[in-house]
N, CA and C atoms of all chains as a GROMACS GRO file, in nm:
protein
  552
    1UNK      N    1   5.594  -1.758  -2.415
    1UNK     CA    2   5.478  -1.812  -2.344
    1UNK      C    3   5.351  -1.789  -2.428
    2UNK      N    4   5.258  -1.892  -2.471
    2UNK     CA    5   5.150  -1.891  -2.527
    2UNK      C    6   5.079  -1.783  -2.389
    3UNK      N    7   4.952  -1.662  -2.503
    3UNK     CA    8   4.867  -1.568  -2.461
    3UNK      C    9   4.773  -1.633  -2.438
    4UNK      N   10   4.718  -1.649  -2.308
    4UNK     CA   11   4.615  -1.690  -2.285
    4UNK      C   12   4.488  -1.670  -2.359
    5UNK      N   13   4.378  -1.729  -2.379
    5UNK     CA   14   4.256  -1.705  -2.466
    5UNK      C   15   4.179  -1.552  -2.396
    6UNK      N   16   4.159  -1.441  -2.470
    6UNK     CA   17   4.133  -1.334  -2.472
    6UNK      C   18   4.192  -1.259  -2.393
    7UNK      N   19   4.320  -1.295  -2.447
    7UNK     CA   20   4.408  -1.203  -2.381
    7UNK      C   21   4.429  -1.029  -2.462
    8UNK      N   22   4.365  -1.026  -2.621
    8UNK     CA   23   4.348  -0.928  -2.687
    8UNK      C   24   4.282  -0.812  -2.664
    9UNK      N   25   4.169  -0.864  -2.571
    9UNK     CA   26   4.038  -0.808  -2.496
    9UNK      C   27   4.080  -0.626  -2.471
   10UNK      N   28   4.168  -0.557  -2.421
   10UNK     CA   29   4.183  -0.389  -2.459
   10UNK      C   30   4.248  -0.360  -2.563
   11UNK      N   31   4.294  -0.437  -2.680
   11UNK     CA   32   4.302  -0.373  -2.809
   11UNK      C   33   4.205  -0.330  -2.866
   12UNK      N   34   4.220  -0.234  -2.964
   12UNK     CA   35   4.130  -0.115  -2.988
   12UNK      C   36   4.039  -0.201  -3.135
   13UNK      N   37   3.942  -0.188  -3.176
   13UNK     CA   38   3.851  -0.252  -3.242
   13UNK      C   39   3.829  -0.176  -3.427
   14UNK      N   40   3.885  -0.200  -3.509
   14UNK     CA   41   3.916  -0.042  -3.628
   14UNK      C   42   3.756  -0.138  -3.731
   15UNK      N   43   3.712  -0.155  -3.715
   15UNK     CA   44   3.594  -0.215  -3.796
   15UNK      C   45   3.530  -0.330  -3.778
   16UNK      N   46   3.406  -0.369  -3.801
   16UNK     CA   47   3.338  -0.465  -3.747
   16UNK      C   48   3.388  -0.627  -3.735
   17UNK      N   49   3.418  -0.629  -3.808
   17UNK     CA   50   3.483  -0.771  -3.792
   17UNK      C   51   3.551  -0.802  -3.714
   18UNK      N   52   3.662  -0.712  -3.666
   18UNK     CA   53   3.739  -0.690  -3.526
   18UNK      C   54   3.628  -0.712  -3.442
   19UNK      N   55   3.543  -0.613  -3.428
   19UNK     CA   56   3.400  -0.592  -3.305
   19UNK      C   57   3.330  -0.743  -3.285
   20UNK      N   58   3.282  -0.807  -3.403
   20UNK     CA   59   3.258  -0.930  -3.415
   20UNK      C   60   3.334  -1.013  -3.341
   21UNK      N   61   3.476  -1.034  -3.376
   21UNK     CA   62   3.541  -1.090  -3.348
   21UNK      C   63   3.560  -1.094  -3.172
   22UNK      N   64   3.628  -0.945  -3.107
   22UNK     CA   65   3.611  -0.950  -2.956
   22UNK      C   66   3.472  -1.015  -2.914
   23UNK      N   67   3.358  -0.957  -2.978
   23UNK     CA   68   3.236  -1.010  -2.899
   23UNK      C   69   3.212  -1.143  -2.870
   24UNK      N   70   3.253  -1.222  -3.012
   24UNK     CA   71   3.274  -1.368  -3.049
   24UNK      C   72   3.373  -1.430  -2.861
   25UNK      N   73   3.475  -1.378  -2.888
   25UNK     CA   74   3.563  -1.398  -2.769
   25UNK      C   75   3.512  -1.380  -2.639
   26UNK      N   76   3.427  -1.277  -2.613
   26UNK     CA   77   3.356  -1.260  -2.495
   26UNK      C   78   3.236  -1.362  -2.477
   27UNK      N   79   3.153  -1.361  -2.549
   27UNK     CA   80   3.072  -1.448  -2.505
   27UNK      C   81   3.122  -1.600  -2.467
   28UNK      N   82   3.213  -1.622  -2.559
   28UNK     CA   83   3.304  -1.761  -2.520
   28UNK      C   84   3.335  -1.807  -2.414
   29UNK      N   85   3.413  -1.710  -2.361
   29UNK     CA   86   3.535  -1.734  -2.251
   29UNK      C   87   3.405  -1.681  -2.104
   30UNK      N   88   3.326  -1.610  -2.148
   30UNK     CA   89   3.204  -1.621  -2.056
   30UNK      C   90   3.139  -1.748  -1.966
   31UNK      N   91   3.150  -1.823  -2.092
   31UNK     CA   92   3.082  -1.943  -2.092
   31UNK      C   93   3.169  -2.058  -2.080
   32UNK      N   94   3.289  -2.030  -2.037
   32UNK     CA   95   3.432  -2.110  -2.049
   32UNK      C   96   3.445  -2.199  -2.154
   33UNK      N   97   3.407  -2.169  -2.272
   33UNK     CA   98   3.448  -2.275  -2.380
   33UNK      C   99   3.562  -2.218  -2.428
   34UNK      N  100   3.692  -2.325  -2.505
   34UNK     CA  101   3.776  -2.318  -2.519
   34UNK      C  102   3.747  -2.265  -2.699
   35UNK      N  103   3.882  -2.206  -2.768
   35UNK     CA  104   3.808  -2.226  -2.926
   35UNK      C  105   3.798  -2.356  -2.971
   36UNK      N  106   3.849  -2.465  -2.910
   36UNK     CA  107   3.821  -2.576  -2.983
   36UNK      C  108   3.699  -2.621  -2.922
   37UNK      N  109   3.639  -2.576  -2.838
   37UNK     CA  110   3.487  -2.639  -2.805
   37UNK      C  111   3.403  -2.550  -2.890
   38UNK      N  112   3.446  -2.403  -2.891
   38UNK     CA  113   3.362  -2.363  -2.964
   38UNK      C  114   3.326  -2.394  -3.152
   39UNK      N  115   3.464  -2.482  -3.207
   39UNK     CA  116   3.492  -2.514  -3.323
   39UNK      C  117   3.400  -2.619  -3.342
   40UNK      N  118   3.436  -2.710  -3.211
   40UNK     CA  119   3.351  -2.825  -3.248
   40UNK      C  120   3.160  -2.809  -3.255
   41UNK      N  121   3.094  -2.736  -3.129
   41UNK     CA  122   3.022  -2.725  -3.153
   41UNK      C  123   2.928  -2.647  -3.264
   42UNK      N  124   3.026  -2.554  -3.337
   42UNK     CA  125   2.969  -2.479  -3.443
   42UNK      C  126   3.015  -2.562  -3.572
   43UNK      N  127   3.072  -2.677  -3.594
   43UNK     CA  128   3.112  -2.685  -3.693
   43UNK      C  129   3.233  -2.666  -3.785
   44UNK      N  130   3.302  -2.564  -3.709
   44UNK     CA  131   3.399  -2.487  -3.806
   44UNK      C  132   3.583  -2.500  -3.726
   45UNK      N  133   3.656  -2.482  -3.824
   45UNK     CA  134   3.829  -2.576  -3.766
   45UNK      C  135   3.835  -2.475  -3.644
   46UNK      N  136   3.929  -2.510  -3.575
   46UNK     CA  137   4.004  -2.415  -3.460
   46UNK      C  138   4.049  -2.304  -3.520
   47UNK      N  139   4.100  -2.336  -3.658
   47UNK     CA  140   4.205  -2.215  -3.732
   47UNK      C  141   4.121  -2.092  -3.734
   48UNK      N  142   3.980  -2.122  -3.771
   48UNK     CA  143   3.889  -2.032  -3.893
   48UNK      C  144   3.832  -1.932  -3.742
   49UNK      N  145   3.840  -2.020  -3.618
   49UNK     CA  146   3.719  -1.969  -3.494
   49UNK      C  147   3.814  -1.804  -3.439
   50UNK      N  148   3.972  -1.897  -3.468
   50UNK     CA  149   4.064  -1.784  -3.388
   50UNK      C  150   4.088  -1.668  -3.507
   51UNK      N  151   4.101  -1.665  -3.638
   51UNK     CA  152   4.097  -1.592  -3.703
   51UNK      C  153   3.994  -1.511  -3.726
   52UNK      N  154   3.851  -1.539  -3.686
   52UNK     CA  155   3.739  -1.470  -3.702
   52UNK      C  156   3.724  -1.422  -3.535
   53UNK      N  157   3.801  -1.452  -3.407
   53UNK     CA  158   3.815  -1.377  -3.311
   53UNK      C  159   3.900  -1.243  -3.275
   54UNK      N  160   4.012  -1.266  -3.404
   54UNK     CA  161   4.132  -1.170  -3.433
   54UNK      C  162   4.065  -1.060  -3.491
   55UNK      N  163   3.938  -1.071  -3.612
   55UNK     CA  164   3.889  -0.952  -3.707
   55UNK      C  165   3.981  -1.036  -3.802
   56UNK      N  166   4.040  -1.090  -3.840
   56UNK     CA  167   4.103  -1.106  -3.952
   56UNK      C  168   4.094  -1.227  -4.086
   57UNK      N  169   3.955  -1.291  -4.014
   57UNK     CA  170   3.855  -1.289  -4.148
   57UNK      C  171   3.746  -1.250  -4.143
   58UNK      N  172   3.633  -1.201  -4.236
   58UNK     CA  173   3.500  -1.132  -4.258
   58UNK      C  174   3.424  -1.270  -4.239
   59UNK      N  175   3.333  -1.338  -4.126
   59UNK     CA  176   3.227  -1.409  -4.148
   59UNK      C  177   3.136  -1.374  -4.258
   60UNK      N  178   3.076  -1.478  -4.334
   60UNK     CA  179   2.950  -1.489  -4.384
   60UNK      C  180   2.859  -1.490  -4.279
   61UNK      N  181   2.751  -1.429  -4.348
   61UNK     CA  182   2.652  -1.411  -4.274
   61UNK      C  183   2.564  -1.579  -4.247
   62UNK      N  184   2.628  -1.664  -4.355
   62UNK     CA  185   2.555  -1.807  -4.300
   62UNK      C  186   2.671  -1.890  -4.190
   63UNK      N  187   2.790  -1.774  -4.212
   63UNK     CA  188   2.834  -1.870  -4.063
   63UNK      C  189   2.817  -1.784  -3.945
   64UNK      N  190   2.833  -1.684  -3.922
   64UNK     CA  191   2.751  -1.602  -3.836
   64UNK      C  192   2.635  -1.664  -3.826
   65UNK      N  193   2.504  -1.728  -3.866
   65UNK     CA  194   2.373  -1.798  -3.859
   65UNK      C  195   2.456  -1.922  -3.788
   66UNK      N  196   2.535  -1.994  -3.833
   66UNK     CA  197   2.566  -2.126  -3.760
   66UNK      C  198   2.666  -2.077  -3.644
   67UNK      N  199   2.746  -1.975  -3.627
   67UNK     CA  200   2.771  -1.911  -3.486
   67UNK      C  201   2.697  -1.915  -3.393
   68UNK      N  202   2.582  -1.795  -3.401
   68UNK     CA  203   2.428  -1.793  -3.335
   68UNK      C  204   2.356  -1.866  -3.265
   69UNK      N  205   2.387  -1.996  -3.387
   69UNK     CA  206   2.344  -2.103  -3.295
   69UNK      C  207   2.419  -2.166  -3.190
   70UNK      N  208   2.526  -2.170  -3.278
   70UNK     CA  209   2.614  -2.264  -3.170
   70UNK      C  210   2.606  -2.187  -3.023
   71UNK      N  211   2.606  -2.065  -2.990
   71UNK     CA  212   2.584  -1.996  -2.859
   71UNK      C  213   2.452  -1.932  -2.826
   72UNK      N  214   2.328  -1.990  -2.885
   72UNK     CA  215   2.189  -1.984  -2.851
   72UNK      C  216   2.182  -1.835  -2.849
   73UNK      N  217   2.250  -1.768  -2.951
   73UNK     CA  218   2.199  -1.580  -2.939
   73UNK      C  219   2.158  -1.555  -3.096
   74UNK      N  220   2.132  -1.476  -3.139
   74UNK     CA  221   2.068  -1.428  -3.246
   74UNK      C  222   2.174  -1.335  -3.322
   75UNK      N  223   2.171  -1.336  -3.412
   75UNK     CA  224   2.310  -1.241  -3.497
   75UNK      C  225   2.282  -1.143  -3.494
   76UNK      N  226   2.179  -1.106  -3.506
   76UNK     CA  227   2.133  -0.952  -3.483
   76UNK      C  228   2.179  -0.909  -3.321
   77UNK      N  229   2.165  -0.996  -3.217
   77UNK     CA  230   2.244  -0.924  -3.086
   77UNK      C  231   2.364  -0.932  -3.110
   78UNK      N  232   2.452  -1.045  -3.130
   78UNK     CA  233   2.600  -0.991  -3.192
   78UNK      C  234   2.621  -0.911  -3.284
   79UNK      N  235   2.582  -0.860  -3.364
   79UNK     CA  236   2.592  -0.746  -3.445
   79UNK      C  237   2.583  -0.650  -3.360
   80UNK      N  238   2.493  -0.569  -3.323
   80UNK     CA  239   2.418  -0.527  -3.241
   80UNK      C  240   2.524  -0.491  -3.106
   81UNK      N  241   2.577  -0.562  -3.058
   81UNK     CA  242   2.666  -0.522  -2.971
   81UNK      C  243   2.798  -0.518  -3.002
   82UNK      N  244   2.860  -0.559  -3.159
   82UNK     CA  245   2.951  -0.513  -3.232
   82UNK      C  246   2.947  -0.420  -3.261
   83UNK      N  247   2.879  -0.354  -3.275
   83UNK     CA  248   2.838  -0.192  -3.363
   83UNK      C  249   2.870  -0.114  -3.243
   84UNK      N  250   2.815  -0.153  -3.133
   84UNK     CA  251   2.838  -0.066  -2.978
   84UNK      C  252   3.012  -0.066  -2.936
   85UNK      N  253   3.088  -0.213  -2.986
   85UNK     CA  254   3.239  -0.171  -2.936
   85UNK      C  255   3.284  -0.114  -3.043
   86UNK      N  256   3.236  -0.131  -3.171
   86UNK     CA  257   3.294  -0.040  -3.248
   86UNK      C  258   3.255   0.092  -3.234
   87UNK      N  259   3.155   0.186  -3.224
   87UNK     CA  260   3.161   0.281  -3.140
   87UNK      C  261   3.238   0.376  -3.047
   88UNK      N  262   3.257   0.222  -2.956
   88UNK     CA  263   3.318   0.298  -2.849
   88UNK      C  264   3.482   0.309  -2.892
   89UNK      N  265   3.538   0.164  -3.006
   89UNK     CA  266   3.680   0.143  -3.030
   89UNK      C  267   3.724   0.093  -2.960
   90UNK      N  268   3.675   0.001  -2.872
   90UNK     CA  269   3.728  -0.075  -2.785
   90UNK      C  270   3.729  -0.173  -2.746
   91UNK      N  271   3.821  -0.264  -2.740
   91UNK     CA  272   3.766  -0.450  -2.757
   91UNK      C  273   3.676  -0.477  -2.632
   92UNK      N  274   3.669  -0.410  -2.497
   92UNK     CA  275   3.637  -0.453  -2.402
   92UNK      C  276   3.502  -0.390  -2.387
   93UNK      N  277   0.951  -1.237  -7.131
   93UNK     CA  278   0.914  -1.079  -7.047
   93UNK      C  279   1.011  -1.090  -6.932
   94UNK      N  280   1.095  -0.968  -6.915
   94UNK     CA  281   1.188  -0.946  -6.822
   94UNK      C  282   1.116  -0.964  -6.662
   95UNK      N  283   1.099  -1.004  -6.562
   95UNK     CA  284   1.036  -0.976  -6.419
   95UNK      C  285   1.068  -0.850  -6.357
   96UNK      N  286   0.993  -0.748  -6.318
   96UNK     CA  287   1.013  -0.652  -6.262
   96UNK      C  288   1.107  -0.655  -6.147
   97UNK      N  289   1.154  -0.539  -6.103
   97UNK     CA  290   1.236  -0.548  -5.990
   97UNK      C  291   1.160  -0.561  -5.865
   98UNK      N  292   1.201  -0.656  -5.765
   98UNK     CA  293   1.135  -0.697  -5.657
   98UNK      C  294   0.988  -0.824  -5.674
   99UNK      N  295   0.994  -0.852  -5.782
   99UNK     CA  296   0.908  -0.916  -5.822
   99UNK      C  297   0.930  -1.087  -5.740
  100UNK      N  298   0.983  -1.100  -5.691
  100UNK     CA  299   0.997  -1.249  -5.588
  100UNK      C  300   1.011  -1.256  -5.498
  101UNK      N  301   0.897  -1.068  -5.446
  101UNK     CA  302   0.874  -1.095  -5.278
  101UNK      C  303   0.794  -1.174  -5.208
  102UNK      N  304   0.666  -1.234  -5.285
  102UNK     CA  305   0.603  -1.376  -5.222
  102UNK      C  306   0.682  -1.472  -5.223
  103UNK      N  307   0.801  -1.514  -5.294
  103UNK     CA  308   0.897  -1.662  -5.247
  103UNK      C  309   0.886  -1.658  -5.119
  104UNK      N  310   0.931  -1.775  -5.024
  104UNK     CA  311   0.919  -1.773  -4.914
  104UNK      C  312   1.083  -1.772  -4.874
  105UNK      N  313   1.143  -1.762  -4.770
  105UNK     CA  314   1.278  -1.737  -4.736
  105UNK      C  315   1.297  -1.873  -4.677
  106UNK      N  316   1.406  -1.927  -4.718
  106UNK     CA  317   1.453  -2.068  -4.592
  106UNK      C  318   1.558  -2.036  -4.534
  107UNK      N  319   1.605  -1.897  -4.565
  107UNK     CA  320   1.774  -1.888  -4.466
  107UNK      C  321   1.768  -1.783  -4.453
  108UNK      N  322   1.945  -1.744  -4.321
  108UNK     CA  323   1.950  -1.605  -4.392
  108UNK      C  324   1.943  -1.532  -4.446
  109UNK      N  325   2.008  -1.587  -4.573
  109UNK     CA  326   2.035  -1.505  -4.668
  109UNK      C  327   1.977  -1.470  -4.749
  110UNK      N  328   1.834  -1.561  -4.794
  110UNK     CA  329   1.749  -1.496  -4.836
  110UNK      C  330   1.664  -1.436  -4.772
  111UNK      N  331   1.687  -1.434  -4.640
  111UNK     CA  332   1.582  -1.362  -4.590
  111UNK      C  333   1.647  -1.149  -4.580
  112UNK      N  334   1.794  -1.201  -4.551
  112UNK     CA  335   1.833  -1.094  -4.576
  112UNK      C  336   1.807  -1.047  -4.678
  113UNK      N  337   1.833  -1.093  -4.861
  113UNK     CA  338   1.799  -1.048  -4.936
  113UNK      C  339   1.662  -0.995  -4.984
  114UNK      N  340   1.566  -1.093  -4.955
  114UNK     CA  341   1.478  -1.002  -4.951
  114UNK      C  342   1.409  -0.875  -4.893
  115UNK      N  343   1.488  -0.850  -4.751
  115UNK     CA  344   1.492  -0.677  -4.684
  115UNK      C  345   1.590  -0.631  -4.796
  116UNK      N  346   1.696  -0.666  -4.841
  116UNK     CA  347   1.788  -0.578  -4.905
  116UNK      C  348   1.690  -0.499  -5.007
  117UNK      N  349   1.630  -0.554  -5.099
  117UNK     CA  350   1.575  -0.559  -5.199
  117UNK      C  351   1.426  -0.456  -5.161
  118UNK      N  352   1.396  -0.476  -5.064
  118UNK     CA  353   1.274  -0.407  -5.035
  118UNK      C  354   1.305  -0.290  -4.966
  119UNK      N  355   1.411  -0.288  -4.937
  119UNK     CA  356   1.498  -0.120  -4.839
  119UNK      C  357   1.484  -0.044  -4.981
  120UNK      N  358   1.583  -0.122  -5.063
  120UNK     CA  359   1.618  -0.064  -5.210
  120UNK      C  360   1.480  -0.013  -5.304
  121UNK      N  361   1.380  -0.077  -5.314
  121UNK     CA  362   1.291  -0.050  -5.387
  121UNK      C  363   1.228   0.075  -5.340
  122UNK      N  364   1.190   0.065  -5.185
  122UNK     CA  365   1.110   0.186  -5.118
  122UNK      C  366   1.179   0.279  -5.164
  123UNK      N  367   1.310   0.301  -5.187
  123UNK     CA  368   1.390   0.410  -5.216
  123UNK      C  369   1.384   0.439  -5.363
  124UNK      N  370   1.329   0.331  -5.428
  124UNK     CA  371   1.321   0.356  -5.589
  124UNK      C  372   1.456   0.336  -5.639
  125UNK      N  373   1.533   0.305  -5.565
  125UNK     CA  374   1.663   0.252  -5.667
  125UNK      C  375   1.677   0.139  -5.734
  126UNK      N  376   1.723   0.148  -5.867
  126UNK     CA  377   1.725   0.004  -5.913
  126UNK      C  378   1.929  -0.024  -5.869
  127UNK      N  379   1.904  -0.164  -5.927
  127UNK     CA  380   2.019  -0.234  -5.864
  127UNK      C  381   2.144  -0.192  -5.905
  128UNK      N  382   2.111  -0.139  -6.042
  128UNK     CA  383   2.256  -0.080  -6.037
  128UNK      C  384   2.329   0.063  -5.953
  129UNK      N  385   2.178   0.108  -5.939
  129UNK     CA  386   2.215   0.247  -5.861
  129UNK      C  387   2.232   0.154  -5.681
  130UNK      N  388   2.226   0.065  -5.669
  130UNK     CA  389   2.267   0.030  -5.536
  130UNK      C  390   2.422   0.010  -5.541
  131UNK      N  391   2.434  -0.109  -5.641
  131UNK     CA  392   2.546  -0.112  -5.685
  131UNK      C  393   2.640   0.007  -5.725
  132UNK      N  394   2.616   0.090  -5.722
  132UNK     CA  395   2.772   0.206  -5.804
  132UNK      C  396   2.827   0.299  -5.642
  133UNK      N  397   2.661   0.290  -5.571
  133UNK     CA  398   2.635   0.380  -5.431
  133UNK      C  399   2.753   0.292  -5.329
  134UNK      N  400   2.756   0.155  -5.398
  134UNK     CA  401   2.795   0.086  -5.248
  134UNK      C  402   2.952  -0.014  -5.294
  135UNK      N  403   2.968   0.015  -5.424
  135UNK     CA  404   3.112  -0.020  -5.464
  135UNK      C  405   3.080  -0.157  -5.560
  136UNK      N  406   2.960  -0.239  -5.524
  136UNK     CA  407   2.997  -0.366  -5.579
  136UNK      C  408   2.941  -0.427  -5.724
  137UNK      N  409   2.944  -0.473  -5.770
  137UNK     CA  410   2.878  -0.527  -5.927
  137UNK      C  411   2.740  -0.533  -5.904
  138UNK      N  412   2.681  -0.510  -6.015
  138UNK     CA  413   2.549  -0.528  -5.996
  138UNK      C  414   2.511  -0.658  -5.989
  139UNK      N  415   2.577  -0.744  -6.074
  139UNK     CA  416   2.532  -0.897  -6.046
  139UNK      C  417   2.539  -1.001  -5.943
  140UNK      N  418   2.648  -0.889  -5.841
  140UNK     CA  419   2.690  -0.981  -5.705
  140UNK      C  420   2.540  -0.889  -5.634
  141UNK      N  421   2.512  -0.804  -5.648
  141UNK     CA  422   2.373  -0.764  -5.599
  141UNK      C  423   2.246  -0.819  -5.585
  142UNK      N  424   2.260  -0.846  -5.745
  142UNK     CA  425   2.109  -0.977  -5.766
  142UNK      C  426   2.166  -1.084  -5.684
  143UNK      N  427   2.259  -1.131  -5.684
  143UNK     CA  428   2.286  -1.284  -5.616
  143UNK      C  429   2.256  -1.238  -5.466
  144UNK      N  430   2.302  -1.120  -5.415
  144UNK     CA  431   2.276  -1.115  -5.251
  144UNK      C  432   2.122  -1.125  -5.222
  145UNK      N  433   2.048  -1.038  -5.328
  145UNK     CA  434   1.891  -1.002  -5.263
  145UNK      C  435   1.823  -1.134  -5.320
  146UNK      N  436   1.883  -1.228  -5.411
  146UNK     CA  437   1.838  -1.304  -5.430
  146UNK      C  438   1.900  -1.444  -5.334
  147UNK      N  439   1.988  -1.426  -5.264
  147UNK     CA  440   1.998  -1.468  -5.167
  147UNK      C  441   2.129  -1.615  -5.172
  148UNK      N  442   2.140  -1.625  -5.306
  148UNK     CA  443   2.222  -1.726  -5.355
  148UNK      C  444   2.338  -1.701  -5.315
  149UNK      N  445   2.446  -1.598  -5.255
  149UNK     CA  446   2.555  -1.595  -5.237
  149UNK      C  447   2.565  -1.510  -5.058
  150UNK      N  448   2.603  -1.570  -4.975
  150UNK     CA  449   2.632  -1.494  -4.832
  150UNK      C  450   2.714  -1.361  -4.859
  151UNK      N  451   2.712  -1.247  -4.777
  151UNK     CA  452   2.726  -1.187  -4.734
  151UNK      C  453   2.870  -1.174  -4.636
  152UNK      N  454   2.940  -1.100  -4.720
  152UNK     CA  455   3.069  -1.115  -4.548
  152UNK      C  456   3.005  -0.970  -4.470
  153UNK      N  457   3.055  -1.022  -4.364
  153UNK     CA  458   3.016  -0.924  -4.262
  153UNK      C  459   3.082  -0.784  -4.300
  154UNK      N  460   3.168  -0.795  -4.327
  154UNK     CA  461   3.234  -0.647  -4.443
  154UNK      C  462   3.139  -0.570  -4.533
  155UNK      N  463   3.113  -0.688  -4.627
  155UNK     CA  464   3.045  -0.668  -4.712
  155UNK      C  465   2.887  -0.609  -4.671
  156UNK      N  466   2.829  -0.684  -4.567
  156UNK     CA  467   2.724  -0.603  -4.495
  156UNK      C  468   2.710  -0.479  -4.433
  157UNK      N  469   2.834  -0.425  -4.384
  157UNK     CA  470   2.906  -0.340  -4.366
  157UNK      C  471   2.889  -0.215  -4.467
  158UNK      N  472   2.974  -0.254  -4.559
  158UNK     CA  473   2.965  -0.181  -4.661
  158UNK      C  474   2.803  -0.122  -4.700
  159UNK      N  475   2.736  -0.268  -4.758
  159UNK     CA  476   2.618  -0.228  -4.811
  159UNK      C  477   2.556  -0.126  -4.677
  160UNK      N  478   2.544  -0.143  -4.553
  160UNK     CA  479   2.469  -0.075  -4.435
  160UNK      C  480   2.492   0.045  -4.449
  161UNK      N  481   2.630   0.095  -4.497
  161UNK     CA  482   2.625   0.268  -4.515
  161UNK      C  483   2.582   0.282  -4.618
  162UNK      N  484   2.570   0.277  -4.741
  162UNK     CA  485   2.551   0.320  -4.855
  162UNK      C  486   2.392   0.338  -4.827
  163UNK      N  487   2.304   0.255  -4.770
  163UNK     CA  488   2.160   0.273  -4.718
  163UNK      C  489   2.170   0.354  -4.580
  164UNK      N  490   2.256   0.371  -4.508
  164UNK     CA  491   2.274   0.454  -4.442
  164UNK      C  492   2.186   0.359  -4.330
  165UNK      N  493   2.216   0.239  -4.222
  165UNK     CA  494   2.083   0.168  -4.185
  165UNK      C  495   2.236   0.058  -4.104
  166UNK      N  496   2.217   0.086  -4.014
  166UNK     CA  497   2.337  -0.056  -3.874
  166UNK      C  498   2.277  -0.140  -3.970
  167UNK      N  499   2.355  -0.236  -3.980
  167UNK     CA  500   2.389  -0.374  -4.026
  167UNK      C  501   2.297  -0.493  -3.904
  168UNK      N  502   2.269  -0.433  -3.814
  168UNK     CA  503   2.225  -0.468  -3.675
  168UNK      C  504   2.033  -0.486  -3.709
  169UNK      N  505   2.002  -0.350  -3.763
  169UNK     CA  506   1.884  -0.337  -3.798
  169UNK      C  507   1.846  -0.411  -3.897
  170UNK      N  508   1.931  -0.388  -4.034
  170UNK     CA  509   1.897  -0.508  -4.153
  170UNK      C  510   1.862  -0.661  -4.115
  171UNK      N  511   1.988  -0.720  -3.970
  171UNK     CA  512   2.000  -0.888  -4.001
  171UNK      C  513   1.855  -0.856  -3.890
  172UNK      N  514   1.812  -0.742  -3.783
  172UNK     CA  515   1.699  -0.803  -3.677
  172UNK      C  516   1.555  -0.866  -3.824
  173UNK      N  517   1.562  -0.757  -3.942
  173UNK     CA  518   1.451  -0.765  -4.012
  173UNK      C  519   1.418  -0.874  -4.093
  174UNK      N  520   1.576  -0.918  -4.105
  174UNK     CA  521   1.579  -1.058  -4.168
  174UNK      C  522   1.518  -1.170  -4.092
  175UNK      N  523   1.600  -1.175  -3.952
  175UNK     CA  524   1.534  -1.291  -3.858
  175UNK      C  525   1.390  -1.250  -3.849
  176UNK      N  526   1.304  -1.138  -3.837
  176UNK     CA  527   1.179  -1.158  -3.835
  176UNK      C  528   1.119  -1.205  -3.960
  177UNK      N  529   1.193  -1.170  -4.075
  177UNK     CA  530   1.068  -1.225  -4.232
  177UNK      C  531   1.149  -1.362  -4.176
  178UNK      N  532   1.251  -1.457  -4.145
  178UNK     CA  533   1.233  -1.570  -4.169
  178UNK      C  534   1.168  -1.634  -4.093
  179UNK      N  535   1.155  -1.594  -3.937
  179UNK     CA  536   1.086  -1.621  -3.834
  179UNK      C  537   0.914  -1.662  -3.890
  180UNK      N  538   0.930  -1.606  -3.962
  180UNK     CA  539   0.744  -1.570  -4.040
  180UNK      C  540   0.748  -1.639  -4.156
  181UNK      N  541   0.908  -1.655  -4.237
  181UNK     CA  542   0.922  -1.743  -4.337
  181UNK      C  543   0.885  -1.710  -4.471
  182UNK      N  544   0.844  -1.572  -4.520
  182UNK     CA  545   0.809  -1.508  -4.621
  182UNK      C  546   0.862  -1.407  -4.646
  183UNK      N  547   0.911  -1.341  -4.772
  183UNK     CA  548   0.971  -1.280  -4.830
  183UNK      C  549   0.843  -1.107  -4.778
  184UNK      N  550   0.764  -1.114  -4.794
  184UNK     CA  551   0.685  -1.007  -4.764
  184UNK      C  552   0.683  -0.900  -4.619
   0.00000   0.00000   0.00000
């Protein structure tokens, strides 16, 4: 059975990009966009949105800037509250 | 004549990344380090250094990472300082 979208959400967070990544997922599924809405509106494939939700690629900081936008927040608050689950180590 | 270090803090910033680079560059100077001593502190070439503070090459979020400890400074704090010089649009 396909895992529903953030279904990862209490795996444990080992470095920012992970942290990035859950936060990426939270604000999403907040906002009920699917990753392919969120692909389309940022620009970037389905492949690249779910792999950078996993931690298991490093955004640039100019797609992080075209992230940002695509969900009207500032990279510095996603950072910013990446740094806080990494902290705590916790996707949620 | 060689240009001093930090010497293209009046450019004006049009992106991230130079806007990041130019905080990189001005964290670094207050501290009196030149680029290679950023570079050896933080693992990476000195010439991928000039390209970051000069803004020509993004940043992975790793890589921001990285550089944020070696200055000892959240990655959170660097990108808020960036969005304000670009917000303002000057390297200064």
């Amino acid at each position: 059975m396909a895992k529903p979208i953030g279904a990862d959400k209490k795996r444990t967070v080992r470095n920012l990009d992970e942290a990035f990544g859950a936060e990426l997922t939270e604000v999403r599924t907040r906002r009920r966009w699917s990753q392919q809405q969120l692909a389309e509106t940022s620009g970037y494939d389905e492949s690249y949105i779910r792999q950078l939700e996993r931690g298991t690629k490093s955004a640039t900081l100019r797609t992080l800037s075209n992230l940002a936008s695509a969900i009207s927040l500032p990279v510095s608050v996603l950072i910013k509250r990446a740094e806080t689950r990494l902290r705590k180590g916790s996707r949620e």
